[in-house]
VOZALO-378621 format. One record per residue: x, y, z of N, C-alpha, C in turn. Coordinates in steps of 0.2 Angstrom, whole numbers, plus 5000, padded with zeros to 4 digits. Example, Ala and Ser with C-alpha at 12.3 -4.5 7.8 and 13.67 -1.06 7.14 Angstrom:
5066|4972|5039|5062|4978|5039|5066|4984|5039
5064|4989|5035|5068|4995|5036|5064|5000|5039
***
This chain:
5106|5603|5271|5106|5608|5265|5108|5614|5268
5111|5616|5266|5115|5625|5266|5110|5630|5262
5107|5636|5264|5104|5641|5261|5110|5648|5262
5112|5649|5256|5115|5656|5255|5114|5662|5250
5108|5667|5257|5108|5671|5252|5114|5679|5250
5114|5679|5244|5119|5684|5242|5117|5690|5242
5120|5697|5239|5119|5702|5237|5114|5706|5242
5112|5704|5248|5109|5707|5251|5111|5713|5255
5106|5718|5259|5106|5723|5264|5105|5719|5269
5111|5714|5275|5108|5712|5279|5107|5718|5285
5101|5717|5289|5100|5721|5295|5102|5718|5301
5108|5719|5304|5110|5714|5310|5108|5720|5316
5110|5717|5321|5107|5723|5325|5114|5728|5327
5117|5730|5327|5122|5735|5325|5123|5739|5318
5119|5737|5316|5118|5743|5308|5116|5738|5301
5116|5740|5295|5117|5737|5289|5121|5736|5285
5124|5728|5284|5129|5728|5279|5128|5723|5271
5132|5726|5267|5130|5722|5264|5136|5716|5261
5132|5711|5261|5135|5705|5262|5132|5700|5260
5133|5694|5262|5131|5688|5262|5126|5682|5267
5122|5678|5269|5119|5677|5276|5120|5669|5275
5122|5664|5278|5121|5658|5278|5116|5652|5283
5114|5648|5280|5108|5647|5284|5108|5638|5283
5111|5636|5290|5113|5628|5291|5110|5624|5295
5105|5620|5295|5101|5615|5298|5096|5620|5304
5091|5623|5299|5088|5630|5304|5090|5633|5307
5097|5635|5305|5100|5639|5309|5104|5646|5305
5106|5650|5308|5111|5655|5305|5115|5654|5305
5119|5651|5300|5126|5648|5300|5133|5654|5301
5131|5659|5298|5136|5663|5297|5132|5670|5293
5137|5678|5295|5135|5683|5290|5143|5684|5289
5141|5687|5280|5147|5688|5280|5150|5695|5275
5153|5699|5277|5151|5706|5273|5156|5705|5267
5155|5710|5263|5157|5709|5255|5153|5704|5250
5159|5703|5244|5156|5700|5239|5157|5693|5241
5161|5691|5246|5165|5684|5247|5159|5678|5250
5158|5673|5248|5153|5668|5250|5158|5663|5254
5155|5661|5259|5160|5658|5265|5153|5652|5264
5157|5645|5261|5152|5640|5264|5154|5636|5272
5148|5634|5275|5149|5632|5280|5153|5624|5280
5157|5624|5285|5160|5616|5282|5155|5612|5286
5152|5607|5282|5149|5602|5283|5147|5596|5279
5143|5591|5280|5142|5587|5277|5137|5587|5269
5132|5592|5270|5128|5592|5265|5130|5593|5258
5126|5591|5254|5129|5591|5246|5126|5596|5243
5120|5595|5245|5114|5602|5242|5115|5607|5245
5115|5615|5241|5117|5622|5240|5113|5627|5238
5109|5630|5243|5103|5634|5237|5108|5641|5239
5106|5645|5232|5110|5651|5232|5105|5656|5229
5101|5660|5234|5098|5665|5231|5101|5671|5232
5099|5674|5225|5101|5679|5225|5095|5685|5226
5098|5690|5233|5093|5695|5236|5094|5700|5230
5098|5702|5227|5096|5710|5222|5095|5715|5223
5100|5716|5231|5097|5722|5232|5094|5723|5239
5090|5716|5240|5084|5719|5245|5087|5719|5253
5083|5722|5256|5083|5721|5264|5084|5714|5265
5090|5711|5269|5089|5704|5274|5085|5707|5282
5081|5706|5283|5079|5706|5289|5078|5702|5294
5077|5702|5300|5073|5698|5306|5065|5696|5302
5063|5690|5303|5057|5690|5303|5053|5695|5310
5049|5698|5308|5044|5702|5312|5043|5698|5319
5042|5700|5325|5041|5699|5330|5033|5701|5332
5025|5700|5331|5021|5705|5332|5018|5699|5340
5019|5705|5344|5015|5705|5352|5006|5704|5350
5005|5706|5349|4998|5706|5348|4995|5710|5340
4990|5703|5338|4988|5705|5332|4982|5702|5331
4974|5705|5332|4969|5703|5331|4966|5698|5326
4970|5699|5322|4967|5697|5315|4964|5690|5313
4965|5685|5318|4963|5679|5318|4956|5681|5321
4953|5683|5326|4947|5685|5330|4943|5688|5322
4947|5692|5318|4944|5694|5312|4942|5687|5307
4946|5684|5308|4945|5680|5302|4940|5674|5304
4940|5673|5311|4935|5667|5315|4929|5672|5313
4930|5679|5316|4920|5682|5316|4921|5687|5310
4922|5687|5303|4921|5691|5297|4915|5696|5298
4911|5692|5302|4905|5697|5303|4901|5695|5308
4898|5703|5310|4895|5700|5317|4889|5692|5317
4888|5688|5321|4887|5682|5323|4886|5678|5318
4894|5678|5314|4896|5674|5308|4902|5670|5310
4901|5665|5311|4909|5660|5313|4911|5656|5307
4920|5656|5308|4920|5651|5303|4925|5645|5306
4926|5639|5305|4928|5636|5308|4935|5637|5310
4939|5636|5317|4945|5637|5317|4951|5639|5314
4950|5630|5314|4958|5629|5309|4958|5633|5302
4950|5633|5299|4950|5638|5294|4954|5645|5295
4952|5646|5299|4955|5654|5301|4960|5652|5301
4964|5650|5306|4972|5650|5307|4974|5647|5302
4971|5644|5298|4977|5643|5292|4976|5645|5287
4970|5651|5286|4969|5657|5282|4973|5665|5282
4974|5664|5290|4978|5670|5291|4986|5669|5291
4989|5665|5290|4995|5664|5290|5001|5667|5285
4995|5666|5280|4999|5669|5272|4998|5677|5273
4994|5681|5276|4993|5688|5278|5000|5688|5283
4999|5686|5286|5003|5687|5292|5012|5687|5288
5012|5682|5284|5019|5680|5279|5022|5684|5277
5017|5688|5273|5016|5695|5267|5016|5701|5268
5016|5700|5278|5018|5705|5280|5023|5705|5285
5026|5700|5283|5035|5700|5287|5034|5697|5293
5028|5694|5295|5027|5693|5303|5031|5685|5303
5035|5683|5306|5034|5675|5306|5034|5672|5312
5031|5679|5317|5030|5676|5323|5025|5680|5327
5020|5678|5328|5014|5679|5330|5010|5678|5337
5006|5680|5342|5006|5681|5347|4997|5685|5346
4995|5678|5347|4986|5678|5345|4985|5682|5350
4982|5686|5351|4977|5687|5357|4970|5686|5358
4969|5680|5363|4962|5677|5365|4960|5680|5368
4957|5683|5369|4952|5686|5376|4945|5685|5381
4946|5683|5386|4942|5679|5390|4938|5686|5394
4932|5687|5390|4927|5694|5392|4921|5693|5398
4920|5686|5395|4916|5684|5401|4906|5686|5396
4907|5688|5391|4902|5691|5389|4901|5684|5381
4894|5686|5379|4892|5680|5372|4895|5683|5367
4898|5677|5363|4903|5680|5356|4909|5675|5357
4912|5679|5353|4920|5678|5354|4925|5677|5358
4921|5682|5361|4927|5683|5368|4924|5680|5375
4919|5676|5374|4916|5672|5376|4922|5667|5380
4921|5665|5387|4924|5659|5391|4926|5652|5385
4919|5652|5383|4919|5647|5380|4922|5647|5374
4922|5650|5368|4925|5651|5363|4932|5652|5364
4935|5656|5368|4942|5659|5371|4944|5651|5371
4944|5647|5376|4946|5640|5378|4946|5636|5372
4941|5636|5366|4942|5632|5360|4947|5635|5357
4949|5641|5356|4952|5645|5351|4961|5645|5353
4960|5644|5359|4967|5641|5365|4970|5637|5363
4965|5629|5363|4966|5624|5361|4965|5621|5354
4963|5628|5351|4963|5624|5341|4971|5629|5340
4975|5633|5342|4980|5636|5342|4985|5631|5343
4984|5628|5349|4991|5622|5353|4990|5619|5347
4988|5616|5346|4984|5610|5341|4988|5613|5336
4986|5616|5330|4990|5619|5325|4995|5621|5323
4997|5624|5328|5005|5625|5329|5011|5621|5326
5009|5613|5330|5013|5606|5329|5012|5601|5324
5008|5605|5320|5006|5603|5312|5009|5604|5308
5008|5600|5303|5014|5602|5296|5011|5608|5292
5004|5610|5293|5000|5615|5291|5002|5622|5292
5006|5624|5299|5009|5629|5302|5015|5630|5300
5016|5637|5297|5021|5640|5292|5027|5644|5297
5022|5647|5303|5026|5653|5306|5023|5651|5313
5028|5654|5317|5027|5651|5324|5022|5655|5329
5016|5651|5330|5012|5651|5336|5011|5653|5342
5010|5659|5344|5011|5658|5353|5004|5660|5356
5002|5659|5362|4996|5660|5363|4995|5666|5369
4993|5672|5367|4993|5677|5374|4986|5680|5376
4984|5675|5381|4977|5675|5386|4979|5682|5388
4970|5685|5386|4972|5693|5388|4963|5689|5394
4962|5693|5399|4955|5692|5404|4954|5698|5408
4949|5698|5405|4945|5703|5408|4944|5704|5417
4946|5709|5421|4945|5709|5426|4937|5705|5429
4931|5710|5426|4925|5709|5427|4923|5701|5427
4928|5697|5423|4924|5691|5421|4927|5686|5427
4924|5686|5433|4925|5682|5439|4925|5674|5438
4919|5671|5432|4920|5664|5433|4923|5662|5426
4929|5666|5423|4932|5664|5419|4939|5659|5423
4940|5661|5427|4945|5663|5431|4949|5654|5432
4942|5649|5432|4945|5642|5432|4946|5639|5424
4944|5641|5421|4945|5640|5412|4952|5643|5412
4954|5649|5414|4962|5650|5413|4967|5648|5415
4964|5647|5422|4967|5641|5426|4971|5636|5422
4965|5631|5420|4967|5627|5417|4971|5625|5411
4972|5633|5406|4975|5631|5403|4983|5634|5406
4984|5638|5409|4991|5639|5414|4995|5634|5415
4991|5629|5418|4992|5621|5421|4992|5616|5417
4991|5618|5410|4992|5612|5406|5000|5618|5401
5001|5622|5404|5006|5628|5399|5002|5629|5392
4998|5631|5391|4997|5633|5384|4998|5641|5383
4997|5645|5388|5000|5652|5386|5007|5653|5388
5009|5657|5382|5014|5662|5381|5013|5666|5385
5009|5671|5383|5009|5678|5388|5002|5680|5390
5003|5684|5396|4995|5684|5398|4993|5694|5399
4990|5695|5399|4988|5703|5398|4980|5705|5403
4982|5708|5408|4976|5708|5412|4972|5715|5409
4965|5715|5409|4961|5722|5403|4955|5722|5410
4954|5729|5410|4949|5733|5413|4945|5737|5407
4940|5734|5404|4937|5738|5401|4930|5739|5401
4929|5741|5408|4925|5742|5412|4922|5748|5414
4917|5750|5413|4915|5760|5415|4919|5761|5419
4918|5760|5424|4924|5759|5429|4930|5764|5428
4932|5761|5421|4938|5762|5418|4939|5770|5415
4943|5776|5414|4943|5781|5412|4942|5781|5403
4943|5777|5400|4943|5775|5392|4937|5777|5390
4932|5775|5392|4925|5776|5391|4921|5782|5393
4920|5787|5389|4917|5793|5391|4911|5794|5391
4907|5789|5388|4900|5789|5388|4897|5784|5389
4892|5784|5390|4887|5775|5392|4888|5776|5384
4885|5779|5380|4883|5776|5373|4889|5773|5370
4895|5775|5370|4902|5775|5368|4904|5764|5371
4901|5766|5378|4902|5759|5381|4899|5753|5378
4890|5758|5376|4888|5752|5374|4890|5748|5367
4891|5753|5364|4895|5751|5356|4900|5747|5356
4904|5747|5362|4910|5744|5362|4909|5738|5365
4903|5736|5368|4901|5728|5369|4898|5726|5365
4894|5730|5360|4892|5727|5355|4896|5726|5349
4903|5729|5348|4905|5728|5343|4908|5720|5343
4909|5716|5348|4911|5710|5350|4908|5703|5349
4902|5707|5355|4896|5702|5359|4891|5699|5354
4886|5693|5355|4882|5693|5351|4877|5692|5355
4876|5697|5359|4867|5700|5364|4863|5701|5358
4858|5700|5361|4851|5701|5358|4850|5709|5362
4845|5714|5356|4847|5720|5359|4845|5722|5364
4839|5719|5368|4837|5718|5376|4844|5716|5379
4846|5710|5378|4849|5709|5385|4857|5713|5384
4856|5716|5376|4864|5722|5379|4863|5730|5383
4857|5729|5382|4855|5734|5386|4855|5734|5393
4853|5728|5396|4853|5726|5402|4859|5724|5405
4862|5720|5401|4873|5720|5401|4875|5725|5404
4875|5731|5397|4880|5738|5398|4877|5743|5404
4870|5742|5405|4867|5747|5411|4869|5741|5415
4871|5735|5418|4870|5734|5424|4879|5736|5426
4883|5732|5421|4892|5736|5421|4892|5743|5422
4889|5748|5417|4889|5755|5419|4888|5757|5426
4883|5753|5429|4880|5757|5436|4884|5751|5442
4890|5747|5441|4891|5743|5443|4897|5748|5448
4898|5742|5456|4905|5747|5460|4910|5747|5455
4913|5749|5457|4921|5754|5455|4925|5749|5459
4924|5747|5464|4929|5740|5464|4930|5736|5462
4935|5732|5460|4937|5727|5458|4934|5721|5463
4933|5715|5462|4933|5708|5469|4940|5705|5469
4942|5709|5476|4950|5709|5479|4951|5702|5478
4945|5693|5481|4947|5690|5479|4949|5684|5474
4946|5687|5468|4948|5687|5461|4953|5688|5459
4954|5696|5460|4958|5697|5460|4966|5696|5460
4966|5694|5467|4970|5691|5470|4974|5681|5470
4967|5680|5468|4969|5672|5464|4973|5674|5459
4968|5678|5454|4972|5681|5450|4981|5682|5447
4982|5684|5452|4991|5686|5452|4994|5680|5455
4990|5676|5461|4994|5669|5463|4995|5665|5457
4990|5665|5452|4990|5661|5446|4996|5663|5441
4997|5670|5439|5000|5672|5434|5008|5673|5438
5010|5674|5445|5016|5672|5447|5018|5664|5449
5014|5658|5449|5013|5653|5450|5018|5649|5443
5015|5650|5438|5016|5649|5430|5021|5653|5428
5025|5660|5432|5029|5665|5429|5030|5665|5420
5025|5666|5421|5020|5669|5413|5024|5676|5411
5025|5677|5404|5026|5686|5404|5019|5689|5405
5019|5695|5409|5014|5697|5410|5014|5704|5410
5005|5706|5405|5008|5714|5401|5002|5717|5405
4999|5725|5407|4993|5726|5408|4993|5730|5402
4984|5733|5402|4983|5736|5395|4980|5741|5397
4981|5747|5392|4976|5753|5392|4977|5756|5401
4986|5756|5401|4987|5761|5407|4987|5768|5405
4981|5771|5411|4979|5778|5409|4983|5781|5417
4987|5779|5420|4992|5782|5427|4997|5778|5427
5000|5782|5430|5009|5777|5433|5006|5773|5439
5001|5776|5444|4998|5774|5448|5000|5766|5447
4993|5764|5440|4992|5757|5437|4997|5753|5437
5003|5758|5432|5007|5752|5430|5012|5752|5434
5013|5754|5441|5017|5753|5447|5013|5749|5448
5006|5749|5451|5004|5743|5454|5004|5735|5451
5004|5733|5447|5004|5730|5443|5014|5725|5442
5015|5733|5441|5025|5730|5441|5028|5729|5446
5025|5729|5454|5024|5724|5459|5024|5720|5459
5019|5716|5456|5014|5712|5457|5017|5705|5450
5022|5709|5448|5026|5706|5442|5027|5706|5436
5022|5713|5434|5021|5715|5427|5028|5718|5424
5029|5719|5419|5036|5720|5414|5035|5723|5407
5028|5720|5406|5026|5725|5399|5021|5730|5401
5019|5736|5398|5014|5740|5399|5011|5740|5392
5004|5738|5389|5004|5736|5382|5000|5742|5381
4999|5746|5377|4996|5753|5375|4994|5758|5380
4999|5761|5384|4997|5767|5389|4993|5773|5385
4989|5775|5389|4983|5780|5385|4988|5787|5384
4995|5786|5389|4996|5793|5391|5004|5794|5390
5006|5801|5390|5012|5801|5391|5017|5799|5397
5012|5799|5405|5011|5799|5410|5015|5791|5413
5008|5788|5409|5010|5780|5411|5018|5776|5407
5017|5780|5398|5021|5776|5394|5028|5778|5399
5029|5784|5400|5035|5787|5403|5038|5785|5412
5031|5779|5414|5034|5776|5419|5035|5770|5418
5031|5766|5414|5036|5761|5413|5041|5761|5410
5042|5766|5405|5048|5765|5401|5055|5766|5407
5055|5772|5412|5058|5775|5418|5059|5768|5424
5054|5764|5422|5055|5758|5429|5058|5751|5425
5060|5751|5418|5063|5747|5415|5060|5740|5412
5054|5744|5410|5047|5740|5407|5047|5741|5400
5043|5738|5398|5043|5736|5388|5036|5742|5390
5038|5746|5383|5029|5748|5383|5029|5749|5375
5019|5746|5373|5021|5743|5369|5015|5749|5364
5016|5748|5359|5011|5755|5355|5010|5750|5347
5004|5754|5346|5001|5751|5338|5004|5753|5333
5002|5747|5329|5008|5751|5321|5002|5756|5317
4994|5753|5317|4990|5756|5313|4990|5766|5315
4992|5765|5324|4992|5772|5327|4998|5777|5324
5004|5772|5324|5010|5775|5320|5011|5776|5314
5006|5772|5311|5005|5773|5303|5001|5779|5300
4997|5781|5306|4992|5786|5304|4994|5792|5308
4998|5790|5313|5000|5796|5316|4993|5800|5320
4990|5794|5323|4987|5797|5326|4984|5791|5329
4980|5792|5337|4976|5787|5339|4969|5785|5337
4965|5781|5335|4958|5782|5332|4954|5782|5339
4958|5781|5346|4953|5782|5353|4955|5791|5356
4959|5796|5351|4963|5800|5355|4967|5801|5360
4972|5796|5361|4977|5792|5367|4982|5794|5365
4988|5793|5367|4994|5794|5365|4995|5792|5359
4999|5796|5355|5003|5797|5348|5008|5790|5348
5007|5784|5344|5012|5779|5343|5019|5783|5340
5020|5787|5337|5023|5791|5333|5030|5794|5337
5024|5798|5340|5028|5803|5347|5031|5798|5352
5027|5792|5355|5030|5787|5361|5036|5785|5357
5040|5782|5350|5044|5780|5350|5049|5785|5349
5046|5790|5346|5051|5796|5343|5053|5799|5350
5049|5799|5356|5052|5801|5360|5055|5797|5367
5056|5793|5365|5058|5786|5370|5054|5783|5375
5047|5786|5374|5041|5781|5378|5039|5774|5377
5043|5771|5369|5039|5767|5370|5046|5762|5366
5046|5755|5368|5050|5753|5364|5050|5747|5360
5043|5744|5358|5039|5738|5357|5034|5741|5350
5033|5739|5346|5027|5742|5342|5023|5734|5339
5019|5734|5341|5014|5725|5338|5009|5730|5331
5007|5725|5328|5001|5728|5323|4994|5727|5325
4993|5725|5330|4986|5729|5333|4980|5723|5331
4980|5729|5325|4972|5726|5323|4974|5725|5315
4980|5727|5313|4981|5726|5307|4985|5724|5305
4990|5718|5303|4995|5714|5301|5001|5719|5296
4997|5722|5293|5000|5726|5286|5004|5731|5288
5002|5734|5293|5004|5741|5297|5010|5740|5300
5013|5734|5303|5017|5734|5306|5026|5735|5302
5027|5732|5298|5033|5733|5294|5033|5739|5293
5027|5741|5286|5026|5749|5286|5027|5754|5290
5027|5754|5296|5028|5757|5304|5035|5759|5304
5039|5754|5302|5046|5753|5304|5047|5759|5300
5047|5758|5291|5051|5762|5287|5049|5770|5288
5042|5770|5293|5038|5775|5292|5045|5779|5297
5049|5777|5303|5053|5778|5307|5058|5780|5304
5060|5776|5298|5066|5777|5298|5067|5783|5290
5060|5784|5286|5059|5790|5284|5058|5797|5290
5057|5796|5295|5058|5801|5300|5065|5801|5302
5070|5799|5300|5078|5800|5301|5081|5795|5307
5076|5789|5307|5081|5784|5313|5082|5778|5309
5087|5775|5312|5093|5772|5307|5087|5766|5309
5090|5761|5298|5083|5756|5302|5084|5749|5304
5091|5747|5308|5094|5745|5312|5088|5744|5321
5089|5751|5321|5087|5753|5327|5078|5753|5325
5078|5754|5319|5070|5755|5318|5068|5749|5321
5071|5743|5317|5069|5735|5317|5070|5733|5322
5071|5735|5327|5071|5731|5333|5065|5731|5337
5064|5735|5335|5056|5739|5340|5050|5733|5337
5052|5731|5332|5047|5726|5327|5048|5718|5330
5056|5719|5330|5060|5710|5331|5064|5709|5337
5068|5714|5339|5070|5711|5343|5068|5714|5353
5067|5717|5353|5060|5720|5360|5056|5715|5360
5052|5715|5356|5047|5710|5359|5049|5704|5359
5056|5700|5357|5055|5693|5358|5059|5693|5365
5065|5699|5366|5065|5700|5372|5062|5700|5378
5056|5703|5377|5049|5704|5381|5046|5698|5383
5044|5693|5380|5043|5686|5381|5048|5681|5381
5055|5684|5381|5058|5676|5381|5062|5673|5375
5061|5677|5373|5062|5672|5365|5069|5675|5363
5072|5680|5365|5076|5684|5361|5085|5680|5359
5085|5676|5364|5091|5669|5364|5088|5666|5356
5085|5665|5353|5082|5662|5348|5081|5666|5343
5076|5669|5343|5075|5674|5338|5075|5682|5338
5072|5686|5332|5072|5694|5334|5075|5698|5331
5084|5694|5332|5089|5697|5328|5093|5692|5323
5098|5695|5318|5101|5692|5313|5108|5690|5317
5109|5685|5319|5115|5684|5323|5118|5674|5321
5125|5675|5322|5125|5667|5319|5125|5662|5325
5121|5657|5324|5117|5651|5330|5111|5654|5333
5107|5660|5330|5101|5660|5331|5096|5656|5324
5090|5656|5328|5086|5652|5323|5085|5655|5315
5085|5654|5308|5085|5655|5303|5077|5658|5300
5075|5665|5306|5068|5669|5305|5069|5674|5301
5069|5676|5295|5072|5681|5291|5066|5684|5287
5066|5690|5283|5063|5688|5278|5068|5695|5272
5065|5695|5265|5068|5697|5262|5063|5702|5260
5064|5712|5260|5061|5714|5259|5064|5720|5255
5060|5721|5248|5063|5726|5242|5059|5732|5245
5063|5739|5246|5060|5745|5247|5064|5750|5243
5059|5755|5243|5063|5762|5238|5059|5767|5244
5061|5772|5244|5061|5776|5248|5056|5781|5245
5051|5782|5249|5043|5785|5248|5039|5780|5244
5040|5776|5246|5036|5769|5242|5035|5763|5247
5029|5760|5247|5028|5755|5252|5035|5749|5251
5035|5745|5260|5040|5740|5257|5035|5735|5255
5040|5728|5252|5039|5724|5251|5042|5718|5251
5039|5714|5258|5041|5707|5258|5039|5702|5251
5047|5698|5247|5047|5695|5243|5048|5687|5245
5052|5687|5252|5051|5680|5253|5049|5680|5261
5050|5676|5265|5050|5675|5272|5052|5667|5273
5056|5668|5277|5058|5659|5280|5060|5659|5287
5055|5653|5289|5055|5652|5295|5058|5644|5299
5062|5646|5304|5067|5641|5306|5069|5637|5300
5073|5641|5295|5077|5640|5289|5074|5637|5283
5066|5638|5284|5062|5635|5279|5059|5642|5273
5060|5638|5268|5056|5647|5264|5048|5646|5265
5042|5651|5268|5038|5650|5270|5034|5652|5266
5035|5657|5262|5032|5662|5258|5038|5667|5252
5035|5667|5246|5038|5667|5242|5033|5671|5235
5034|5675|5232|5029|5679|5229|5030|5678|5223
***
């Protein structure tokens, strides 16, 4: 079957035309500018012909990191709902908001909850699992984020490394230790917003972390990096507050810097030819909710060239337009959304951008200017996923 949609704004990555987009055995068969419809020569009898009316053709969304499944497993503190529920509760969110390729972040804390060894490891494996189901609308990838602190996680991630289950891996120090936290009470809030301690023993947790050395266990450490150059993983560090950090790290292999606190760190790995990656809810609000670097300011000022939606799935598109009402073309907006990050991990020979023999990841978005967009369809590897 041949899919050709008509009347469209396609977005390719050299600017926007309007034209035609052809879409041939999950693939991009062809674009085509004008009123002129070019069918592909092939064997198929069946012909869908939608007509866009106007709207945006874009890349389906590319989001690096997006909590919102952690959300949907824990709706409320020590409330679980079952996996598969969740991933195939959040899919239609994720759809609705242009995303058609998704990048869970697990986080392996070492701590009770969620971010639990042992939870992290089910949610690994309820993700492989689901992905190669017919239930799975948009494509899966899994990006093991671990906690420095958490020394006997260290064989659980192992394990999934060596069976390949992640995509991308993300080393986190969010540790007193660490400069982010300016208060013990601050700290302790932030293991409890996760954890499910009993209030005795979070007190006992955050004062024993609070008063813990300032080293790092080199030999942990140090498996650590054998493991993730072992697997040659994409691998991002997070919450760099010096260049110091993300030198050290881009040594060691690193390539993405995922939310630098500062202009300091965003501007060294942007300068040593690293991804650095900023929130869409921060660029949306124009403002950090931890007081860190401006999302806003890092792309407008070429700090940052990556934007994931964080913690909020809906933020992310939004973000884009918000760009390109600040006077950048939204060609170049959209790349920052689709095609940087699938560069970043690999994918960018496939997906990311509108180009012919790339995979058929699109979606169709109607916008008027000073007005939210709006994804009315989405199709993934040339399937329509979502449809309003």
């Amino acid at each position: 079957m041949e899919t050709i949609i008509k009347n469209a704004k396609i977005v390719i990555p050299s600017g926007v035309i309007d034209g035609s987009i052809s879409v041939v055995a999950n693939k991009i068969s062809h674009i085509v500018e004008g009123d002129t419809l070019m069918l592909a020569q092939n064997d198929y009898q069946d012909i869908e012909i939608i007509d866009a009316n106007g709207c945006y053709v874009m890349p389906g969304l590319v989001d690096f990191h997006c909590d919102m499944l952690e959300h949907a497993i824990q709706p409320r503190k020590k409330v679980f709902f079952p996996l598969n529920l969740a991933l195939y509760s959040v899919q239609a969110q994720f759809l609705a908001a242009g995303i058609t390729t998704i990048f869970h972040p697990v986080s392996f804390a070492g701590e009770p909850g969620i971010r639990s060894n042992e939870i992290g490891n089910e949610i690994v494996r309820e993700i492989a699992q689901f992905r190669n189901n017919d239930n799975s609308t948009l494509r899966h990838f899994i990006h093991v984020r671990y906690e420095l602190s958490n020394q006997v996680g260290l064989d659980i991630i192992s394990q999934i490394f060596d069976e390949g289950l992640a995509d991308l891996f993300s080393i986190m120090d969010h540790s007193p230790r660490y400069t982010k936290f300016k208060s013990y009470l601050e700290y302790k809030n932030y293991i409890d917003k996760n954890s499910t301690f009993t209030a005795e023993k979070l007190e006992n947790y955050t004062r024993a972390q609070w008063e813990m050395s300032e080293d790092v266990d080199s030999g942990v450490h140090e498996k650590l990096m054998e493991l993730v150059a072992k697997h040659n993983i994409p691998f991002a560090t997070h919450d760099d507050d010096t260049s110091q950090r993300v030198d050290s790290y881009r040594l060691r292999g690193s390539t993405i810097s995922e939310f630098p606190l500062n202009e300091n760190a965003a501007r060294y790995a942007i300068d040593n030819n690293m991804f650095s990656v900023v929130g869409a809810p921060n660029l949306l609000r124009n403002k950090s909710h931890s007081d860190n670097l401006s999302a806003r300011y890092a792309i407008l000022n070429g700090l940052a060239n990556i934007i994931c939606s964080d913690y909020y799935c809906f933020a992310l598109l939004a973000s884009v337009f918000i760009l390109v009402e600040e006077g950048m073309s939204l060609h170049e907006a959209t790349s920052y959304a689709t095609l940087y990050p699938a560069m970043a991990v690999g994918l960018a020979g496939r997906i990311g951008s509108l180009e012919a023999g790339k995979d058929a990841d699109l979606i169709l978005v109607r916008y008027t200017p000073g007005e939210l967009p709006n994804v009315e369809k989405a199709m993934v590897a040339g399937k329509w996923t979502f449809s309003k």
